[in-house]
C-alpha positions as CSV (number, residue, x, y, z in Angstrom):
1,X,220.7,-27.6,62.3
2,X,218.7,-24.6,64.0
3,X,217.9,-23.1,60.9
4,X,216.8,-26.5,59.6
5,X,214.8,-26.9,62.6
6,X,213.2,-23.6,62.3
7,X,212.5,-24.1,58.8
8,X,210.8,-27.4,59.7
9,X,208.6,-25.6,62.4
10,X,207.5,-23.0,59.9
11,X,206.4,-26.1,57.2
12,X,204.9,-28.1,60.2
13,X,202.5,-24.4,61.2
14,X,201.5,-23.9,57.6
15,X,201.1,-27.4,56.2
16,X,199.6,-29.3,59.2
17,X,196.1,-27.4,59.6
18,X,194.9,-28.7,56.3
19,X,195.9,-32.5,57.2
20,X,194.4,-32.3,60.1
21,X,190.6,-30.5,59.3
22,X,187.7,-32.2,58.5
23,X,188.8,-32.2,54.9
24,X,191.7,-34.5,55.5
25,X,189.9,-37.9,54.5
26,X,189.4,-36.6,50.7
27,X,193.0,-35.0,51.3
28,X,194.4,-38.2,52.5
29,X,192.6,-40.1,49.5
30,X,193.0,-38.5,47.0
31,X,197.1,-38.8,47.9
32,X,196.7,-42.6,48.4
33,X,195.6,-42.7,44.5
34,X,198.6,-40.8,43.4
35,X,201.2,-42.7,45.0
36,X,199.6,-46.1,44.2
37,X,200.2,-44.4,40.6
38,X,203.5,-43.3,40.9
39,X,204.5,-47.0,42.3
40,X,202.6,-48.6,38.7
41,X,204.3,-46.1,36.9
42,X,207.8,-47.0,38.6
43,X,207.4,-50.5,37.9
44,X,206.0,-50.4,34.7
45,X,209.3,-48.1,34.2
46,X,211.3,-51.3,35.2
47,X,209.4,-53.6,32.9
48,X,210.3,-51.0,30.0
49,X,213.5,-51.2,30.4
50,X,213.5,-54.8,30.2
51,X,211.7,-54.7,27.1
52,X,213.5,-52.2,25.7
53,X,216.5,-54.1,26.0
54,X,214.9,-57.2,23.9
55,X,213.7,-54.7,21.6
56,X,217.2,-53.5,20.7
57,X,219.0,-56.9,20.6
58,X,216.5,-57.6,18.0
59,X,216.6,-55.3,15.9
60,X,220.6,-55.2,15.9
61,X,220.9,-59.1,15.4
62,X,217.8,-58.5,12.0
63,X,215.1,-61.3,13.8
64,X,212.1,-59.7,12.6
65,X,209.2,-61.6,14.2
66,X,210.9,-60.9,18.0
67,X,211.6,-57.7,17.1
68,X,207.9,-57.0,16.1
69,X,206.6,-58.9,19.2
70,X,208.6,-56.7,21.4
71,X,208.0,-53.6,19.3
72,X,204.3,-53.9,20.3
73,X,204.9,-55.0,23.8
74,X,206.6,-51.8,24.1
75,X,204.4,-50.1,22.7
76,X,201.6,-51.2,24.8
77,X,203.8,-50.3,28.2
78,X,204.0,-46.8,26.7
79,X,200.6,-46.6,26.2
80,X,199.8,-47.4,29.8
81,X,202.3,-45.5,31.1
82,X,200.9,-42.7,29.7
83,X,197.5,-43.4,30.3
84,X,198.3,-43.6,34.1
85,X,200.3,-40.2,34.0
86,X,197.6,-38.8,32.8
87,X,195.4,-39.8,35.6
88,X,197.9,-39.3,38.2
89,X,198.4,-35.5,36.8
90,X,194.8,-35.0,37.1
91,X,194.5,-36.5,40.5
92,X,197.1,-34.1,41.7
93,X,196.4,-31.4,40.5
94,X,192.3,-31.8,42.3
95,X,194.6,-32.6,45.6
96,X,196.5,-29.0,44.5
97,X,194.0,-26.9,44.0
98,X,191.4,-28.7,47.4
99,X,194.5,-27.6,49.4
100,X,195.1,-24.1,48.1
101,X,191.4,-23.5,48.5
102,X,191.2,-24.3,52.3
103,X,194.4,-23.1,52.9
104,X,193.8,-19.7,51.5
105,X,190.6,-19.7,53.0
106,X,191.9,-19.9,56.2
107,X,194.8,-17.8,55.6
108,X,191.7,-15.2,55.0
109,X,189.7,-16.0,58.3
110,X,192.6,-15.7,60.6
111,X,194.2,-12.6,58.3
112,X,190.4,-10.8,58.9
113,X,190.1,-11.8,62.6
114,X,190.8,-9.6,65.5
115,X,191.8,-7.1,63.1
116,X,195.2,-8.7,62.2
117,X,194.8,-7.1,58.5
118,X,195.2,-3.4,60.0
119,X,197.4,-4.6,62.7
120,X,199.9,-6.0,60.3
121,X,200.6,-2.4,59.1
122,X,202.6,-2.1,62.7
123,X,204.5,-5.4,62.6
124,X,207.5,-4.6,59.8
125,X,209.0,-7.6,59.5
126,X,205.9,-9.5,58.1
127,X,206.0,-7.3,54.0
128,X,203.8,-7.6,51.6
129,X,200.9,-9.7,53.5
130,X,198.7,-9.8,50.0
131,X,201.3,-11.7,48.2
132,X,202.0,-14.3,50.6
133,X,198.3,-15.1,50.4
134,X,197.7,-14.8,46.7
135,X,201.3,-16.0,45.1
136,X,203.4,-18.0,48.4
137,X,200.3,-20.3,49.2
138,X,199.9,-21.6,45.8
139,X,203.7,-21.7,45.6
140,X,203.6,-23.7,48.7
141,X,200.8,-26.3,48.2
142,X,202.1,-27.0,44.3
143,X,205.8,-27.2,45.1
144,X,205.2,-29.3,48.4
145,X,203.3,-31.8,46.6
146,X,206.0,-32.0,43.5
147,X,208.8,-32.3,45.6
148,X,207.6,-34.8,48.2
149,X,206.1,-37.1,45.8
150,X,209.2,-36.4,43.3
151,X,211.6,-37.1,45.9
152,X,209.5,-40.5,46.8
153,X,209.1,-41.6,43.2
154,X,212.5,-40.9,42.8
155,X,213.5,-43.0,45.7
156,X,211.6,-46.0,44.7
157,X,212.9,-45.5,40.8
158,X,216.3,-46.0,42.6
159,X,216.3,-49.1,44.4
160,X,214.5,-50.8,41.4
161,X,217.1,-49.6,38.9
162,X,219.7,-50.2,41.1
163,X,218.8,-54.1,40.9
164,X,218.8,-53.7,37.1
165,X,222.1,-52.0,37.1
166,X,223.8,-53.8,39.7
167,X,222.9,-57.3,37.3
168,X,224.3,-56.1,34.5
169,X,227.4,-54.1,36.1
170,X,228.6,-53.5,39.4
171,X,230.8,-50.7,38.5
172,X,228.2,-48.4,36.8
173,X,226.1,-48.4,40.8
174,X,229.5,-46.9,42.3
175,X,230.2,-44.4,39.4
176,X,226.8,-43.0,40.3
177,X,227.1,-43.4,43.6
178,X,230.2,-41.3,43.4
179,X,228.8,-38.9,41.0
180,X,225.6,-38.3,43.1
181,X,227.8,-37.2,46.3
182,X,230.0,-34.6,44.6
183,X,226.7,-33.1,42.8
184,X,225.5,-33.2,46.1
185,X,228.1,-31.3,47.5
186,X,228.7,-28.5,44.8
187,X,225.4,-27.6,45.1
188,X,225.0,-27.2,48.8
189,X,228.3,-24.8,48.3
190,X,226.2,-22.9,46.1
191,X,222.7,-22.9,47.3
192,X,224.3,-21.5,50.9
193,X,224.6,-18.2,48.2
194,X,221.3,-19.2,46.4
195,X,219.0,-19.5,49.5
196,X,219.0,-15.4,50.9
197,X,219.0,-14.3,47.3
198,X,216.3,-15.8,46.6
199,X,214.5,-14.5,49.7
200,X,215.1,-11.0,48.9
201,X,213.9,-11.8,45.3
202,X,210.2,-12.9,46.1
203,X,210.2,-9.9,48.9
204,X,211.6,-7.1,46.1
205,X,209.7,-8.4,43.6
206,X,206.5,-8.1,45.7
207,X,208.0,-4.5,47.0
208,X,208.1,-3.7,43.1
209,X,204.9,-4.5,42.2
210,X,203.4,-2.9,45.2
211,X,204.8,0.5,44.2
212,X,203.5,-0.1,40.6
213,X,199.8,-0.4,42.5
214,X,200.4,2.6,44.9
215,X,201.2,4.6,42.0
216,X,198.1,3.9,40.2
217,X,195.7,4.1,43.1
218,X,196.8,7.8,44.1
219,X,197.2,8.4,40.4
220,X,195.4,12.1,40.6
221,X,197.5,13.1,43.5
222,X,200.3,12.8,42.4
223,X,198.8,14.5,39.4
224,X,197.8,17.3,41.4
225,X,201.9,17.3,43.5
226,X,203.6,17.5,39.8
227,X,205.2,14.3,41.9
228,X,205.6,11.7,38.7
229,X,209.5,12.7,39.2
230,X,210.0,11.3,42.7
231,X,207.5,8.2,42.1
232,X,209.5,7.5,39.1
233,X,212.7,7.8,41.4
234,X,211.4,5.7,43.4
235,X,210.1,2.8,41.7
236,X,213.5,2.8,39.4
237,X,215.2,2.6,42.9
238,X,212.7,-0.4,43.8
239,X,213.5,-2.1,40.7
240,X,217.5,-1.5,40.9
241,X,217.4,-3.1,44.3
242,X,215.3,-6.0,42.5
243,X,218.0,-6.2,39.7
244,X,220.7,-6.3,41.6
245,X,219.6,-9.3,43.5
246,X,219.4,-10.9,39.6
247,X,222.2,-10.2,38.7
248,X,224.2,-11.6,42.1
249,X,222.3,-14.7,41.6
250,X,223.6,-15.0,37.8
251,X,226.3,-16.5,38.3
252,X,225.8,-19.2,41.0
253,X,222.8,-19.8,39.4
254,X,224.9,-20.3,35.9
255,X,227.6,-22.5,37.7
256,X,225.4,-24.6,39.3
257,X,223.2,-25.8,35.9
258,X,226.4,-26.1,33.7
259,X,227.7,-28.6,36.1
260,X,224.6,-31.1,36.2
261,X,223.9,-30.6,32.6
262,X,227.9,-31.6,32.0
263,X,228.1,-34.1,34.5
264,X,225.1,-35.9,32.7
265,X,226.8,-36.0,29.5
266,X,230.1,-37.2,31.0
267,X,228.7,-39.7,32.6
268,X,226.4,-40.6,29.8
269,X,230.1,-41.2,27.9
270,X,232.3,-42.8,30.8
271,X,229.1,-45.5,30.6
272,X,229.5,-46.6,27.1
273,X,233.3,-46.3,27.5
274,X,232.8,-48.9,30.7
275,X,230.4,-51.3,28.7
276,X,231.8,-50.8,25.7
277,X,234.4,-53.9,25.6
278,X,231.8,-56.2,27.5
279,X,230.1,-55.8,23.8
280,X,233.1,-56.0,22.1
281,X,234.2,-59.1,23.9
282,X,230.9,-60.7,23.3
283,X,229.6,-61.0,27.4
284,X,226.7,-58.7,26.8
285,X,224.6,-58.6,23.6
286,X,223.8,-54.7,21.9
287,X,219.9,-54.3,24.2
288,X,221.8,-54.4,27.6
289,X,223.7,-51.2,26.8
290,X,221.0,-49.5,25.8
291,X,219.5,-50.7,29.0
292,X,222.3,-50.1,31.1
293,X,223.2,-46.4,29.8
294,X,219.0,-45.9,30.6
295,X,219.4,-47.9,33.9
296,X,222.4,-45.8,35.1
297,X,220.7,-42.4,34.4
298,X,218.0,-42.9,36.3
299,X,220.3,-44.4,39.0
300,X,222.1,-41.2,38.8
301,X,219.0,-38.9,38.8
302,X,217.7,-40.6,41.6
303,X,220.7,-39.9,43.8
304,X,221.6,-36.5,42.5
305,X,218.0,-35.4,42.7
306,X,219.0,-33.2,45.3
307,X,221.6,-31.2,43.7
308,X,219.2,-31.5,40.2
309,X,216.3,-29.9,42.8
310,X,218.6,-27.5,44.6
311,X,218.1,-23.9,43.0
312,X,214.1,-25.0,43.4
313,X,214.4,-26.1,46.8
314,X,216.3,-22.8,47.8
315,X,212.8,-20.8,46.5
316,X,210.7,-23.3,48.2
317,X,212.4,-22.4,51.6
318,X,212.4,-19.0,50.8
319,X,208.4,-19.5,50.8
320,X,207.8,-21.6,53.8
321,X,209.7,-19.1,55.6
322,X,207.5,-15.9,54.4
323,X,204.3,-18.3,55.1
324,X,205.9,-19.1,58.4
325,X,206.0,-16.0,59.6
326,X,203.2,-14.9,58.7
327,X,201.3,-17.7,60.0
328,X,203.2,-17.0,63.5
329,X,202.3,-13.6,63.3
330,X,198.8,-14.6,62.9
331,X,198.8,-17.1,65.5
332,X,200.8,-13.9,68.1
333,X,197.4,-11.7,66.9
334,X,194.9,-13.7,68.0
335,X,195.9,-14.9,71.1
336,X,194.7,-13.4,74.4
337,X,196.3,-9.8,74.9
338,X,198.4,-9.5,78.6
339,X,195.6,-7.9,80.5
340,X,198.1,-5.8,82.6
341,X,199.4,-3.7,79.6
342,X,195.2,-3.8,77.5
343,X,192.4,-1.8,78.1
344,X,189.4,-3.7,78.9
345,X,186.3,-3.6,76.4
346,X,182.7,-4.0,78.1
347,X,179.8,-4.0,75.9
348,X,177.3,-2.2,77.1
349,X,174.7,-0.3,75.7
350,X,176.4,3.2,76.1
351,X,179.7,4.9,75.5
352,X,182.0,5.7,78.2
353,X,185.8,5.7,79.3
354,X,187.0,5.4,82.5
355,X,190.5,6.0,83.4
356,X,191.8,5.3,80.0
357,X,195.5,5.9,79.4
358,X,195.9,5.3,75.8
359,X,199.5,4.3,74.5
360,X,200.6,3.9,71.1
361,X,201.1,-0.1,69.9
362,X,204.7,-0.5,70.7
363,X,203.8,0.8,74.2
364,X,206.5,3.4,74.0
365,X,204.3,6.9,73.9
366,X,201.1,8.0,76.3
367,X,198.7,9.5,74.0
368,X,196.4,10.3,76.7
369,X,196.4,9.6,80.3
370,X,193.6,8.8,82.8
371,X,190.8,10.0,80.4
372,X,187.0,9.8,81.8
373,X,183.8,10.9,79.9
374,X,180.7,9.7,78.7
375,X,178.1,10.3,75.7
376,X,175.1,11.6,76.8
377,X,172.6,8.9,75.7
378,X,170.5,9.8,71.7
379,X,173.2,13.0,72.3
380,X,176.8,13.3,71.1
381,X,180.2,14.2,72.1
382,X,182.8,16.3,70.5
383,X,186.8,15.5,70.8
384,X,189.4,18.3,70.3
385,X,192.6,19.2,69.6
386,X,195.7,20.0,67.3
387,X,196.7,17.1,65.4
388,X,198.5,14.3,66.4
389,X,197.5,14.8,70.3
390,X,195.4,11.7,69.9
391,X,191.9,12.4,69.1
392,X,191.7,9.6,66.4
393,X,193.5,7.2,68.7
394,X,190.8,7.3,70.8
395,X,188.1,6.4,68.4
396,X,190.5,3.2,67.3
397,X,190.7,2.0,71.1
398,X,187.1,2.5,71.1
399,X,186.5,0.4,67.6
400,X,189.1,-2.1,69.4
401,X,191.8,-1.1,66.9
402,X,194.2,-0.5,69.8
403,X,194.2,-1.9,73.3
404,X,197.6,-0.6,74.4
405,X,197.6,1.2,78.0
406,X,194.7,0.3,80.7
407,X,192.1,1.3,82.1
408,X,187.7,0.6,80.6
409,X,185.8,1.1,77.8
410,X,182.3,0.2,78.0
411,X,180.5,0.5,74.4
412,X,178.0,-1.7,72.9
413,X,178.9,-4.4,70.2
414,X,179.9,-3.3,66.7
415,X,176.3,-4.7,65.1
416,X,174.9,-1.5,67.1
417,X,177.5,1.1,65.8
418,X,178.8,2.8,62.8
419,X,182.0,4.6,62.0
420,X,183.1,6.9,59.5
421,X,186.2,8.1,58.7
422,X,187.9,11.1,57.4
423,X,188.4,9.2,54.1
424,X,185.2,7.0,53.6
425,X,186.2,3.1,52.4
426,X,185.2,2.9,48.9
427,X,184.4,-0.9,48.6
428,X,184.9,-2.7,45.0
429,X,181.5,-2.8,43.3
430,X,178.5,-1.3,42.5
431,X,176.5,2.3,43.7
432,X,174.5,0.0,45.8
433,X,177.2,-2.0,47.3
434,X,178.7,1.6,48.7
435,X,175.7,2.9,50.3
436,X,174.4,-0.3,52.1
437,X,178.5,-1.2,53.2
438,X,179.4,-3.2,55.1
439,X,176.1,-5.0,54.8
440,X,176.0,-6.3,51.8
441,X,173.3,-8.4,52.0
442,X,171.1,-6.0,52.8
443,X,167.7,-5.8,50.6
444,X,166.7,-2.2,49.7
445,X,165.1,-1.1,46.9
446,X,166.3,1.2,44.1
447,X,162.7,3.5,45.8
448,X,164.9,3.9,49.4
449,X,168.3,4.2,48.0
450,X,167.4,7.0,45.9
451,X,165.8,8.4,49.0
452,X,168.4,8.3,51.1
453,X,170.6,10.1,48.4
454,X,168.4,13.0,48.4
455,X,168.5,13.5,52.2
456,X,172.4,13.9,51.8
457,X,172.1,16.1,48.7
458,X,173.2,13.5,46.4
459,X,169.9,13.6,43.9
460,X,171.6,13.4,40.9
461,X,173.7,11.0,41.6
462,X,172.6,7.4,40.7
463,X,171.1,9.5,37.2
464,X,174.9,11.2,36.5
465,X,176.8,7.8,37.1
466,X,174.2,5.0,35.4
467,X,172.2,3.6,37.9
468,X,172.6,1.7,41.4
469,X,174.1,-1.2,40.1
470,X,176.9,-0.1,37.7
471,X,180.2,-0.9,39.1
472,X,182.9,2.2,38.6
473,X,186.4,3.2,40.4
474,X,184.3,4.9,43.3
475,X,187.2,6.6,44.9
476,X,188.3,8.5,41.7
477,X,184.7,8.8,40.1
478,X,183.3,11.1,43.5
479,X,185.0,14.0,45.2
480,X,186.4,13.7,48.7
481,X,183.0,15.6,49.7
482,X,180.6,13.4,47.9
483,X,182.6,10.8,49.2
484,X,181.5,12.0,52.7
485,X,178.0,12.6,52.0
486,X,178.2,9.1,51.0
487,X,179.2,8.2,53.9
488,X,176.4,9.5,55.6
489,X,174.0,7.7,53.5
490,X,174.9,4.7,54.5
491,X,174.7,5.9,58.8
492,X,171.1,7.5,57.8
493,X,169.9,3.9,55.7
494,X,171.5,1.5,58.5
495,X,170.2,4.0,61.1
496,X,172.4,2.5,63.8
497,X,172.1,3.3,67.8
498,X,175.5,4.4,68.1
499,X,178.1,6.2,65.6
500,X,181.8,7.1,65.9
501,X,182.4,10.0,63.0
502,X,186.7,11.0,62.8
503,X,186.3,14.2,60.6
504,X,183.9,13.1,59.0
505,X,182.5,16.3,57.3
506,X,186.2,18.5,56.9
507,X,185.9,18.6,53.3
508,X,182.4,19.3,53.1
509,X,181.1,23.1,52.6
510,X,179.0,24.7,55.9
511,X,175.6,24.7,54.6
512,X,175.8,20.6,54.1
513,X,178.0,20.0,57.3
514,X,175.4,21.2,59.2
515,X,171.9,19.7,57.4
516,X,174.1,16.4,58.2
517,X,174.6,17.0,61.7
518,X,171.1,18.1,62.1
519,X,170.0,15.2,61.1
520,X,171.9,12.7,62.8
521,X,171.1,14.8,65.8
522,X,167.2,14.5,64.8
523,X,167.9,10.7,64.9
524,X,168.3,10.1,68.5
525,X,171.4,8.6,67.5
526,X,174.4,8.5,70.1
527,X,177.7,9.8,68.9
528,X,181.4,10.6,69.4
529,X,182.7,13.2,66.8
530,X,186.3,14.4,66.3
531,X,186.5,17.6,64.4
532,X,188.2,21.3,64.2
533,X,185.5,23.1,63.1
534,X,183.2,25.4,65.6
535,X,180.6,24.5,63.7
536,X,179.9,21.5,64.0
537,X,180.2,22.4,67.9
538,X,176.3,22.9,68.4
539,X,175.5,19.5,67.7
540,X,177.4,18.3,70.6
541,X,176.5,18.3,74.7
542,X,180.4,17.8,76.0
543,X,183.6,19.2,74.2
544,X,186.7,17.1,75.4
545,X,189.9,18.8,74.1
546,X,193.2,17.4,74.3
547,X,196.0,19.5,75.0
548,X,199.1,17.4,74.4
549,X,201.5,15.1,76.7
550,X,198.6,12.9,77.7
551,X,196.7,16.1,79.0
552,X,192.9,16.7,78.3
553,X,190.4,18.8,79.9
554,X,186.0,18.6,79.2
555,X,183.4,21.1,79.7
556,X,179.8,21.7,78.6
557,X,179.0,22.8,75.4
558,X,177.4,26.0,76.7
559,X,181.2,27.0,78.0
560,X,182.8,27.0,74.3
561,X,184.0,30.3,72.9
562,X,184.6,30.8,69.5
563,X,188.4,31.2,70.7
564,X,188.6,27.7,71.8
565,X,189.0,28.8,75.1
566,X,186.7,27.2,77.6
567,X,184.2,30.1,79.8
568,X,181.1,29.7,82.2
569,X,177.5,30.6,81.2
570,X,178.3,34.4,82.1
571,X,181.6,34.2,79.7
572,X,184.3,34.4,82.3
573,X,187.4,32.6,81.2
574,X,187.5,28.8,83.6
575,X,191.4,29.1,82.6
């Protein structure tokens, strides 16, 4: 019952949103057409089998004229019937699809807000976040719909051919009454081993084709490592894991459709054996069997519609429980952080730290420890350090990225600033999409683009690849350098007030490191670099170097040595 309960909680966070938005009058309607469908097609069902019953007592007892009334009476409830399926198919499937679209759509808002997308790299248990937008949500909204309105047709379909059954023999209703429950039964039994294996299925299948898309997106890498041995390795070890999972679920999976599809034929037989001397004996005429045998197998559908659904049902909860999470982890992101373990963000019109300790997410390591500074304003500010001391970390509490430890940041709001990375984004699209990122609305002409190009020492560029608007594989078209340079064609076009650069010029020769630096010191613009290079040291008013164990130290850039040993303006050592 608690896992049931949980299982209802997760439906209740993923489907509820959608019946509740502004859309859920057209939701709501479109629904109300479908089931007043399903209930014409139920009936009309009823009437069938009615007909179908004259139908076949006339043609077995040779009366011609009946049997081509009723021959065209039938055929005019077919026609209907499918006339209406139609429509209620197409009605469904509009209802489907207006679902998934606002579902995914907010999937998407909440998945980009407050940076869950990058935070979600921290939470393990939520895998594979891309497929549960793309495949589980229109798994979801297409399999809730079929099964809720199955199950309800299905229950109406009962109780109407229960009436026709129970008129033409009682015995038949407790045969599949009977029949129903032991179905019922065998299949719980074996969709206790179903419903995990089919969990791990849609989460190694995702794993799988993640490591097929890793492969090809640091293709040249591995190139370069000789490495296609271990990838191969691994993704034949993804795949086992996969196929082992398969073949587990074989046989259950086997057991469990050889006993409905037997079951139906049995029964199919034990019903003519039952009416058969009712014929023979003269109480019944031929058309009542053949509307009894139809009459009894929907009976016993209807009531063994669970056991029929099961193996379905086991991969429908193994989706509401990946959306579930997911939704809950959504929901955990974007609710107020605990201010006694956050730093506090003030926008302000400058850059500045006071008393930051800086802790790693889980709140397990200080990376730094009561840190205090501030940029010089239309000046910059260069960070320090052997790796992994925390230099970085400090530029992702300052882009809001982390908020673990305490302590202020005061920084203006992200419209004003710009960051670059080590490893510039390469967005999907075209020349002019990567220099005007992340504004990509932004009107500039082919005139300014070109321009800015040439102040980076990219000239050639636009020429070499076909113009500003062709649309290539960016990462792998342009070096890791020209990647960079790139970058900086985009902080010297949006000309922001404030800019946070993380190594932003380490694979870039000296000659263009510095005509970059020059000229985002010629800008006026305010900026935090981190780097290793002593060239880039110039450029910058304060060094801040971190030392390790939370430890840091600052000094003026006039007290640098080439050494990385901090001295006065005469050269004595401070140390």
């Amino acid at each position: 019952m608690e896992k049931l309960k949980q299982l209802l909680s997760w439906f209740g966070r993923v489907a509820k949103p959608y019946w509740t938005s502004s859309e859920k009058w057209k939701a709501i309607g479109l629904l109300a057409i479908v089931i007043s469908f399903i209930i014409a097609v139920n009936f009309a069902s009823v009437t069938l089998n009615e007909v179908q019953g004259k139908f076949v007592t006339s043609l077995s007892e040779k009366k011609i004229e009946e049997f081509q009334k009723n021959l065209l009476t039938f055929m005019g409830i077919i026609l209907a019937l499918f006339t209406v399926s139609v429509i209620q198919s197409i009605v469904q499937q509009k209802l489907s699809l207006y679902w998934r679209e606002w579902l995914t759509k907010n999937f998407l808002a909440r998945y980009f807000n407050n940076k869950a997308f990058y935070k979600v790299n921290n939470y393990n248990a939520i895998d594979n976040p891309d497929q549960r937008i793309s495949d589980d949500l229109e798994s979801f909204v297409g399999q809730t719909l079929n099964y809720t309105l199955d199950f309800g047709s299905n229950l109406l379909s009962g109780f109407l051919f229960i009436g026709v059954l129970w008129s033409l023999n009682h015995s038949l209703v407790w045969i599949a009454l009977a029949t129903a429950s032991i179905q019922t039964l065998l299949s719980f039994l074996i969709g206790r081993i179903l419903t995990p294996l089919n969990f791990k299925d849609l989460q190694y299948q995702a794993d799988f084709r993640y490591g097929l898309v890793h492969v090809r997106n640091n293709s040249e890498s591995i190139a370069f490592y000789q490495g296609e041995k271990q990838e191969s390795k691994m993704l034949q070890e993804r795949f086992s894991r996969l196929l082992a999972v398969l073949h587990q679920a074989i046989y259950p999976r086997s057991g469990l459709n050889a006993f409905n599809v037997g079951i139906v034929y049995l029964i199919f037989l034990l019903a003519y054996w039952i009416l058969a001397p009712q014929y023979f004996s003269g109480q019944i005429p031929f058309g009542d069997i053949s509307r009894s045998t139809h009459a009894f197998t929907r009976v016993l559908f209807v009531f063994g519609w669970f056991a029929n659904s099961f193996e379905g049902l086991t991969l429908y909860a193994a989706v509401i429980k990946r959306l579930g999470t997911f939704a809950e982890f959504l929901d955990k992101v974007n609710l107020p952080s605990q201010k006694d373990h956050t730093i506090n963000t003030i926008i302000e019109p400058r850059f500045a730290l006071s008393h930051v300790t800086l802790k790693t997410p889980d709140q397990e390591k200080i990376l730094v420890e009561n840190l205090v500074l501030e940029v010089p304003t239309s000046e910059g500010i260069l960070l320090m350090g052997p790796s992994g001391v925390g230099k970085s970390s400090i530029l992702r509490a300052v882009a809001g990225l982390w908020d673990s430890g305490k302590g202020y940041i005061y920084r203006p709001s992200h419209e004003e600033m710009l960051f670059i990375p080590q490893r510039p984004y390469m967005t999907l699209g075209s020349l002019r999409n990567q220099i005007i990122y992340p504004h990509i609305d932004l009107d500039v002409s082919n005139e300014q683009l070109q321009a800015i190009l040439e102040k980076v020492n990219l000239s050639d560029l636009a020429s070499r690849v076909g113009g500003f608007d062709v649309e290539l594989n960016w990462a792998d078209v342009l070096s890791l350098g020209e990647q960079q340079r790139l970058a900086f064609a985009r902080l010297f076009l949006l000309n922001p007030k404030y800019a946070v650069l993380d190594e932003s010029t380490s694979a870039l020769d000296v000659k263009n490191e510095r005509h970059l630096y020059q000229m985002l010191k010629d800008s006026h613009t305010t900026y935090i670099s981190v780097g290793h290079r002593p060239t880039i040291v110039p450029f910058h008013e304060i060094i801040v170097e971190f030392l390790g164990l939370g430890k840091w130290r600052s000094f003026p850039r006039s007290h640098y040595s080439i050494d990385d040993t901090p001295v006065d303006g005469n050269g004595a050592n401070l140390l």
